[in-house]
NUNULO-799861 format. One record per residue (C-alpha): residue number from 0; chain; x, y, z. Coordinates in steps of 0.25 Angstrom, whole numbers, plus 2048, in hexadecimal, padded with zeros to 3 digits. Example, Ala and Ser with C-alpha at 12.3 -4.5 7.8 and 13.67 -1.06 7.14 Angstrom:
<vexdos>
VEXDO_k_c_u_v_w
VEXDO_0_A_831_7EE_81F
VEXDO_1_A_837_7FC_81D
</vexdos>
This chain:
<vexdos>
VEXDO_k_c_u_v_w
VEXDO_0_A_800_800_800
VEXDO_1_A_806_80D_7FD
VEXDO_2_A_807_819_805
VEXDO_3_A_7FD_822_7FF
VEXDO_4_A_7F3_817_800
VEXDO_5_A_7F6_817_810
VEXDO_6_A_7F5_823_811
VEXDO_7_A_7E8_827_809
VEXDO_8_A_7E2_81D_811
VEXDO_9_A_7E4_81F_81F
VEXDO_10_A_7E5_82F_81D
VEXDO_11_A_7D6_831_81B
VEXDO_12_A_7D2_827_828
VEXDO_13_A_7DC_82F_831
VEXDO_14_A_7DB_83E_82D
VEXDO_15_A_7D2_840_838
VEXDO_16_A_7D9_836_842
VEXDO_17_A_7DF_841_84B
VEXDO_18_A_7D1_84A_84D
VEXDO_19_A_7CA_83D_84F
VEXDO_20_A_7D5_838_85B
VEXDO_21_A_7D2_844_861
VEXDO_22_A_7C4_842_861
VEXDO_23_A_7C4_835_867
VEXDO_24_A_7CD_83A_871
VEXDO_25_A_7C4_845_876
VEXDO_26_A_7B8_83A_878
VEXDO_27_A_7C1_833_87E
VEXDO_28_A_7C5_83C_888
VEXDO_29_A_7B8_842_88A
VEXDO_30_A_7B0_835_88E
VEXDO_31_A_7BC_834_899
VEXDO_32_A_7B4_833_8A8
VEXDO_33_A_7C2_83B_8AC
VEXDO_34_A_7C2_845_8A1
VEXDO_35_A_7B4_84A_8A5
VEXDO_36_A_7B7_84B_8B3
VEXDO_37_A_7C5_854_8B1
VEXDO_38_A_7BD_85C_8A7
VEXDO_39_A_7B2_85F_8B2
VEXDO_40_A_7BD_863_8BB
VEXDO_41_A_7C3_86C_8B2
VEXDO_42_A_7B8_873_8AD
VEXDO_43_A_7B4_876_8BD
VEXDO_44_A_7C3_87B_8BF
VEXDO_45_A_7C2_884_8B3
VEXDO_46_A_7B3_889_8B7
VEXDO_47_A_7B6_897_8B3
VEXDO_48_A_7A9_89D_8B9
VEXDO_49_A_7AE_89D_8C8
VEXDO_50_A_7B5_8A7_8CD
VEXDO_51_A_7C4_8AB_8CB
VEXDO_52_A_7C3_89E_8C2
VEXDO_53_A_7CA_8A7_8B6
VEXDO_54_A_7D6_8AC_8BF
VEXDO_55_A_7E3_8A9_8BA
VEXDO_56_A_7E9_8A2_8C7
VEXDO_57_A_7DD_899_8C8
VEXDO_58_A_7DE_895_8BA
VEXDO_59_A_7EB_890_8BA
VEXDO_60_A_7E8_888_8C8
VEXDO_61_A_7DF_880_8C0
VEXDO_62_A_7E6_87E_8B4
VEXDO_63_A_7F1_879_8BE
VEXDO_64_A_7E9_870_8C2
VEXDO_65_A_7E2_86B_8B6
VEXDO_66_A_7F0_869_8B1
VEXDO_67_A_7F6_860_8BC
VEXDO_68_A_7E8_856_8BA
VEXDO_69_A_7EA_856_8AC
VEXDO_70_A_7F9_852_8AE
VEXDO_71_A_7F5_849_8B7
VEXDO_72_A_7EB_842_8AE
VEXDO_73_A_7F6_841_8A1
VEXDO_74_A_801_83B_8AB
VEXDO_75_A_7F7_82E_8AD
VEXDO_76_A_7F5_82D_89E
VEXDO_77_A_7FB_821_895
VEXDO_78_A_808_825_88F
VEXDO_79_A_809_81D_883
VEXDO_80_A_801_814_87D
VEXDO_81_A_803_80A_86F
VEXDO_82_A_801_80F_860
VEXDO_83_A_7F8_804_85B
VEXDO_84_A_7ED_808_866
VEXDO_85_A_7EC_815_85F
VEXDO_86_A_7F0_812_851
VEXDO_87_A_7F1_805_84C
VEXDO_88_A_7F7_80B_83E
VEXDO_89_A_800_813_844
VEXDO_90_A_805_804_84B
VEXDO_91_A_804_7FD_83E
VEXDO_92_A_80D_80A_835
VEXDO_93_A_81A_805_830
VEXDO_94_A_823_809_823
VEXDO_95_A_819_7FF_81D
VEXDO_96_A_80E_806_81F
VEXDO_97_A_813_814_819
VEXDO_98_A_81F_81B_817
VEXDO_99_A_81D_827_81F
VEXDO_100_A_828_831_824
VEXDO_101_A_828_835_833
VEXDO_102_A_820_842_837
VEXDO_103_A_829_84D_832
VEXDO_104_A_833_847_82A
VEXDO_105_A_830_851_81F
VEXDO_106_A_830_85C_828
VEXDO_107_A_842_859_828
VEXDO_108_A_849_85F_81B
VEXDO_109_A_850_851_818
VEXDO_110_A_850_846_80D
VEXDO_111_A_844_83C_80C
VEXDO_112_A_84C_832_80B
VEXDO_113_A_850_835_81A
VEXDO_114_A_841_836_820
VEXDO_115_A_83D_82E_82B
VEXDO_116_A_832_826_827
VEXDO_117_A_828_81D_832
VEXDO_118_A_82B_80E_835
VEXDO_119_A_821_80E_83F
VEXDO_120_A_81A_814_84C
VEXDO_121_A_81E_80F_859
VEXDO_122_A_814_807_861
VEXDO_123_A_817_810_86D
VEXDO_124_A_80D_81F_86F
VEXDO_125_A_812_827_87A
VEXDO_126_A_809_832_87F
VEXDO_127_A_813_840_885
VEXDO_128_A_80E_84C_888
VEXDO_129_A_816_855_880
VEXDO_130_A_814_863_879
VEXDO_131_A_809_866_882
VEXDO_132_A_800_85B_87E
VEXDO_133_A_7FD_84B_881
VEXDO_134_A_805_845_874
VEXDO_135_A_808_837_86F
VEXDO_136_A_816_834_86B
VEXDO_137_A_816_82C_85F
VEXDO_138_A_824_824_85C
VEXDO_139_A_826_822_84B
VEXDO_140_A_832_819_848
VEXDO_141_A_839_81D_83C
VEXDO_142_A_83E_813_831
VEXDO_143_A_84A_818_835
VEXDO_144_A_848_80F_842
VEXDO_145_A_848_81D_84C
VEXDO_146_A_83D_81F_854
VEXDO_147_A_837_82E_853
VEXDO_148_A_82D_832_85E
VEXDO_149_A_821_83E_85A
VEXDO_150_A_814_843_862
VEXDO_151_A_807_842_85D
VEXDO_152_A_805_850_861
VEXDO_153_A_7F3_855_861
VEXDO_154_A_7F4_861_85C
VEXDO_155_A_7E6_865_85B
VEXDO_156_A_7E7_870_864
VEXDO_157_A_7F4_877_85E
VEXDO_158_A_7EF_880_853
VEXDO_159_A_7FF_885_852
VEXDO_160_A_805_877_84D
VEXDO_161_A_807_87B_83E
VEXDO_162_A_80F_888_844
VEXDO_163_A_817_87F_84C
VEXDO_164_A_81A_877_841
VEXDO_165_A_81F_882_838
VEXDO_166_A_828_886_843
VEXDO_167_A_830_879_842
VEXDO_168_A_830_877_836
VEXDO_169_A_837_888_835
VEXDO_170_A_841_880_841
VEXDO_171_A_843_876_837
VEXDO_172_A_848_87D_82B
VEXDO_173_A_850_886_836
VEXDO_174_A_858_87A_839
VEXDO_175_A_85C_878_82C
VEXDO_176_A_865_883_82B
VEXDO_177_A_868_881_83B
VEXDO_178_A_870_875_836
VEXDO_179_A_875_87B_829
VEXDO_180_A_87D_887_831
VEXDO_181_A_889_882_838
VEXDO_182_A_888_88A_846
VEXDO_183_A_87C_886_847
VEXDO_184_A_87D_877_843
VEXDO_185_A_88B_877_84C
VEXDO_186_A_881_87B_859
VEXDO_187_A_876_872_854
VEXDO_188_A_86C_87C_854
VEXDO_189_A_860_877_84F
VEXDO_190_A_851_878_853
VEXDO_191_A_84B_86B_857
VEXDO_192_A_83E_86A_84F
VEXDO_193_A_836_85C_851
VEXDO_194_A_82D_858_846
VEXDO_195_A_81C_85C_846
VEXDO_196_A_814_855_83D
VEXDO_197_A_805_859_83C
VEXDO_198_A_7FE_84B_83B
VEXDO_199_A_7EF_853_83C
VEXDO_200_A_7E9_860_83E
VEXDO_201_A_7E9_85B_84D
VEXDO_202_A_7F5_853_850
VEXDO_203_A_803_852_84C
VEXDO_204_A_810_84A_84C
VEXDO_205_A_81B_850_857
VEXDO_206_A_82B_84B_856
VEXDO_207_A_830_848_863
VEXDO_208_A_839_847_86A
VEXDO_209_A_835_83C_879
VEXDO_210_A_841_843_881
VEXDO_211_A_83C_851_87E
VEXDO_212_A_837_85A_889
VEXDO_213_A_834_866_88A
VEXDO_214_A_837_871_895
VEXDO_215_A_829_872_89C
VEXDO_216_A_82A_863_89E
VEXDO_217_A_838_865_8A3
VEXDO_218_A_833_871_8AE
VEXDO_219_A_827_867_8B1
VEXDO_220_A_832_85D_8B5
VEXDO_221_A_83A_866_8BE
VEXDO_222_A_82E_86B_8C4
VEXDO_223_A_829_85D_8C8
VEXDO_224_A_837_858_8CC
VEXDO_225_A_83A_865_8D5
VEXDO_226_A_82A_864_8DB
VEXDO_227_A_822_870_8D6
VEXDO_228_A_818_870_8CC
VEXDO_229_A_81D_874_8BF
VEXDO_230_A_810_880_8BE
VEXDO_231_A_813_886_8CB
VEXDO_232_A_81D_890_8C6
VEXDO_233_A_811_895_8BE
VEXDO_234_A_807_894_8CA
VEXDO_235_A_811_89C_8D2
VEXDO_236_A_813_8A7_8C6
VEXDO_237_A_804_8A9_8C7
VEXDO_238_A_802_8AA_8D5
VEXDO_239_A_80D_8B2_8D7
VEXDO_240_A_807_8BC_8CB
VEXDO_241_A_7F9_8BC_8D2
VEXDO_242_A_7FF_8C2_8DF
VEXDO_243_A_806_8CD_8D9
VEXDO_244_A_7F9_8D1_8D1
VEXDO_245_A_7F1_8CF_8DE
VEXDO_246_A_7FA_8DB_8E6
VEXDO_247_A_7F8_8E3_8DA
VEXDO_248_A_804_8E4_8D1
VEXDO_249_A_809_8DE_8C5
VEXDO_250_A_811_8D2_8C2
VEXDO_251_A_81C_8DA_8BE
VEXDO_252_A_82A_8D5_8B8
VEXDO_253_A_833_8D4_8C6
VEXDO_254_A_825_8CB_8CA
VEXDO_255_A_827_8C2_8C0
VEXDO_256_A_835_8C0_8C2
VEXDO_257_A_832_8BE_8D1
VEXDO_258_A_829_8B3_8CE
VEXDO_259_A_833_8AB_8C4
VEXDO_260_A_83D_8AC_8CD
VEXDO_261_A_835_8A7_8D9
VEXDO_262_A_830_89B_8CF
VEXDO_263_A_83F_899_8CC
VEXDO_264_A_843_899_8DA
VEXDO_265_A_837_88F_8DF
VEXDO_266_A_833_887_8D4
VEXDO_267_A_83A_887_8C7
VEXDO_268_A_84A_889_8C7
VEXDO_269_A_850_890_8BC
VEXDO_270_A_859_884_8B9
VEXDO_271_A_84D_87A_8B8
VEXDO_272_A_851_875_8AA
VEXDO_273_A_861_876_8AC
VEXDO_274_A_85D_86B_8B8
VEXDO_275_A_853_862_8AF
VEXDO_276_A_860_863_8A5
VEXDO_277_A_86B_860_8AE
VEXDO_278_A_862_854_8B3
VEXDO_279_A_85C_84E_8A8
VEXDO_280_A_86B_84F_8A1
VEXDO_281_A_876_849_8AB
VEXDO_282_A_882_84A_8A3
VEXDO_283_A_889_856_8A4
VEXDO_284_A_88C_855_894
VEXDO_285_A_87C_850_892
VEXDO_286_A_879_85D_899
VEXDO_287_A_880_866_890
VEXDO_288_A_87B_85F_884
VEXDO_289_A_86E_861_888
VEXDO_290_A_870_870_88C
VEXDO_291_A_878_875_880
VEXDO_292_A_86D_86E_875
VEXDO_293_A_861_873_87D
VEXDO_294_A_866_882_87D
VEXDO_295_A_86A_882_86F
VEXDO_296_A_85B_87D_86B
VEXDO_297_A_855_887_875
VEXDO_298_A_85D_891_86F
VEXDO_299_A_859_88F_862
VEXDO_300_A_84A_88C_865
VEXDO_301_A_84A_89A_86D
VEXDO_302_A_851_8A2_861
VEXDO_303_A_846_89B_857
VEXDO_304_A_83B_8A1_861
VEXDO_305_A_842_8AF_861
VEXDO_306_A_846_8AE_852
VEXDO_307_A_839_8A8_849
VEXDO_308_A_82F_8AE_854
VEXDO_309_A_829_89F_859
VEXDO_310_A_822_89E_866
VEXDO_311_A_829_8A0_874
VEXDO_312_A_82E_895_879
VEXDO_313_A_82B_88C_885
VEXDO_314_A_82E_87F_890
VEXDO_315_A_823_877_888
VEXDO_316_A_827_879_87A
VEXDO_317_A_837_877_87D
VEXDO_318_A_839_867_87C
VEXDO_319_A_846_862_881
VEXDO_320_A_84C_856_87B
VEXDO_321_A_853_84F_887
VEXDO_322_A_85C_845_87B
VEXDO_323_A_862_851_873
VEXDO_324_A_85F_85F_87B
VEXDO_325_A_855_864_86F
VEXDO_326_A_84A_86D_870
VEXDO_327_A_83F_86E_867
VEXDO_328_A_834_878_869
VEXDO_329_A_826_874_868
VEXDO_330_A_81B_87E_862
VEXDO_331_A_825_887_85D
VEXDO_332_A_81C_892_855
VEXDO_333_A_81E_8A0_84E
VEXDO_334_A_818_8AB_858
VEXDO_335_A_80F_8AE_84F
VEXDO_336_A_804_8BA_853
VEXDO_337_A_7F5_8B2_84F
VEXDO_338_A_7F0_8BF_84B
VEXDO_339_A_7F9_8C5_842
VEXDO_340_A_801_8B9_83E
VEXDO_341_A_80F_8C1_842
VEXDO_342_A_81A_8BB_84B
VEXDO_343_A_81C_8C1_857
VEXDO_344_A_826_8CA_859
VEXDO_345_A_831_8C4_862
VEXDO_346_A_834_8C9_870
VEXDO_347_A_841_8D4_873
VEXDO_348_A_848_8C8_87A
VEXDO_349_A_84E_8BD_873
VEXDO_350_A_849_8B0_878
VEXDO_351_A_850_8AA_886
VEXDO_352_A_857_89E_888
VEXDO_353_A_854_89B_896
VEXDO_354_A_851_88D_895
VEXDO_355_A_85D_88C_890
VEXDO_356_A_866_892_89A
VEXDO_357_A_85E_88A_8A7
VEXDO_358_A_867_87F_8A0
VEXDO_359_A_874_883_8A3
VEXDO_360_A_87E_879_8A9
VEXDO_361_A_87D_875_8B9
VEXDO_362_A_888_878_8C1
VEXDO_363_A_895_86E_8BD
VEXDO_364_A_88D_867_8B4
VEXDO_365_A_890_86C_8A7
VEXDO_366_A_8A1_86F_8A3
VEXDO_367_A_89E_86F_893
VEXDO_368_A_89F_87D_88C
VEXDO_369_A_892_884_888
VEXDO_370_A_897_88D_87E
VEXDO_371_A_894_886_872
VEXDO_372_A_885_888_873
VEXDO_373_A_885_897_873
VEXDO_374_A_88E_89A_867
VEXDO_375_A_888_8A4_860
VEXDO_376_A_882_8A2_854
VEXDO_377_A_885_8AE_84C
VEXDO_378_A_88C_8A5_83F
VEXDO_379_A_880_89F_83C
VEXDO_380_A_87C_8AB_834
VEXDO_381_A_87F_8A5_826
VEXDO_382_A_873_8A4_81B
VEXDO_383_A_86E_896_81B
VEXDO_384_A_870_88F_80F
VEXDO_385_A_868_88E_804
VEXDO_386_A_868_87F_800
VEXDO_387_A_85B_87A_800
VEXDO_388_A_859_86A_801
VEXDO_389_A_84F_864_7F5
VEXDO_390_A_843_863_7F6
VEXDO_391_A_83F_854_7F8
VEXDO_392_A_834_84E_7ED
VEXDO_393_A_831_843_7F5
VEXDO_394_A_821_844_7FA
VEXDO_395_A_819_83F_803
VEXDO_396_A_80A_83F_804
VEXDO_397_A_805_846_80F
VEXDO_398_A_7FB_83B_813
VEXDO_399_A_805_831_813
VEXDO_400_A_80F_837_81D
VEXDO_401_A_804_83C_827
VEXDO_402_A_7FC_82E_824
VEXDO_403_A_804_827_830
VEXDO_404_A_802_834_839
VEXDO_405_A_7F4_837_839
VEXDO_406_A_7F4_829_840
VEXDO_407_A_7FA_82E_84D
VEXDO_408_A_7EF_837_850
VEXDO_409_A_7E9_829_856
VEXDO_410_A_7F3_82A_860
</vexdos>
């Protein structure tokens, strides 16, 4: 049977799968005995007719709340389950099948004859709370026998996908001539850009990386380890902002330093991810490693901000990679103004690096010679060159590479 006619024939019966998985989920959840009685509790928590029910302090003592129980209902949750309960096409796919390429391989300017296509899917579905939603990590193995993991990522409620997109694929063609200047390829400067696939209007295909992690996961873990609740910095910014309104006076810059400095002192040190670092890598050469990698791609990711005017960065979009020390920024977007369609102009100040200097070396514990990362960059000013790689003419139907994805919205 040949790939068209596998395609054209499964194509039509799964075009409305995602939608449809949904659907059935929402039933689901809403015959649930423990679903209805959570939801009559919260809509008598959020009664906004009684009185100082609107008042900002009140509001986030709720939310608090609702946060921990919902936490506390995802902990208990399965967390994996098998393919061929979803998806028994998904189980049965090999090279036999259909020949299709792994999500994004035409995304990388190289050869065809390079390009990864899919053996077979793992039998194995993880579900990870990553990129602030509940996903399923899907592991492909390549015909090159490596195994490559990506999320099954819903994305029905993020209307700003396709600008994401457009963003890594800028970061892409920016990487090209990254590797093509020598100072820049000598410091192995380059943006770390996983792959995005659009499987449906409402879910895509996510590479990822399973030791990544991201810097509010990282202050979550302090927190718990050192015994404070990783939102009472925030519960202790707002009550201390409510009594200096309640005398009468406003919260004024010195206030506002005052109050970092007490959560600094009490709750959160400066140095929380210089420990989290030094702990996690031992080795006084590991350490290093890790620290000189992760401040050149903060560096870089926070000159991108500043220079193609993208979206301010923060601890949830920055995923650490705990084998190499790469970051990649998640939901990277052009500050664009909706009602003018403009950028936004940039701020005075450059962007900080304070992330990265909370990194610096403990105390005896690194002896190698910083220097090399802050060279300056000033030779790399020569135009980029002009040669331009052909045009492949090998094409692929579009049914037939997205025929094996649309499956994975049964996951």
């Amino acid at each position: 049977m040949s790939t068209e006619s596998v395609s054209s024939s499964v194509s039509g019966a799964f075009s409305s799968a995602a939608s449809e998985s949904l659907a059935r989920r929402a039933q689901a959840t809403v015959q649930d005995p423990v679903f209805q009685k959570m939801k009559t509790q919260f809509t008598a928590d959020f009664d906004f007719t009684q009185p100082n029910a609107m008042k900002l302090q009140n509001l986030i003592q709720k939310l608090r709340k609702w946060v921990k129980i919902l936490e506390a209902k995802t902990k208990v949750l399965p967390k994996s389950f098998l393919i061929e309960e979803k998806c028994r096409f998904l189980s049965n796919f090999s090279l036999k099948t259909a020949e299709v390429e792994l999500p994004g391989e035409f995304l990388l300017p190289k050869h065809t004859h390079y390009h990864v296509r899919i053996a077979r899917f793992m039998p194995r579905v993880e579900i990870v709370q990553k990129h602030n939603t509940s996903a399923r990590r899907l592991y492909i193995r390549g015909h090159n026998g490596k195994i490559y993991p990506y999320l099954v990522v819903n994305d029905s409620g993020l209307g700003d996908a396709r600008r994401e997109e457009r963003v890594l694929q800028l970061l892409r063609m920016l990487n090209h001539y990254l590797g093509k200047q020598k100072e820049t390829s000598r410091r192995f400067l380059h943006f770390t850009v996983p792959r995005v696939v659009s499987v449906s209007p409402q879910m895509r295909l996510v590479e990822d990386n399973p030791s990544s992690i991201s810097l509010l996961d990282i202050y979550r873990t302090e927190c718990a380890n050192r015994g404070v609740e990783y939102d009472a910095p925030v519960a202790r910014y707002y009550e201390r902002l409510a009594a200096v309104q309640a005398r009468g006076s406003q919260a004024s810059h010195q206030v506002l330093r005052d109050i970092l400095r007490e959560v600094q002192t009490t709750m959160v040190p400066r140095g929380l991810v210089r420990e989290w670092a030094a702990r996690t890598f031992a080795a006084p050469t590991d350490y290093w490693t890790f620290r000189k990698m992760m401040t050149l791609q903060l560096a870089l990711a926070a000159f991108a901000e500043y220079v193609l005017h993208l979206t301010r960065l923060s601890p949830d979009m920055l995923y650490v990679h705990h084998d190499s020390g790469l970051l990649n920024v998640a939901y990277f977007k052009f500050d664009v103004d909706d009602a003018t369609g403009t950028t936004a102009p940039p701020t005075t100040d450059p962007p900080t690096t304070t992330t990265a200097t909370t990194i610096a070396p403990p105390p005896s514990t690194i002896t190698a010679p910083l220097s090399t990362t802050t060279a300056p960059l000033t030779t790399t000013t020569a135009p980029p060159t002009t040669t331009t790689a052909p045009p492949t003419t090998t094409t692929v139907s579009p049914t037939t590479t997205t025929t094996a994805y649309r499956h994975t919205s049964h996951l």
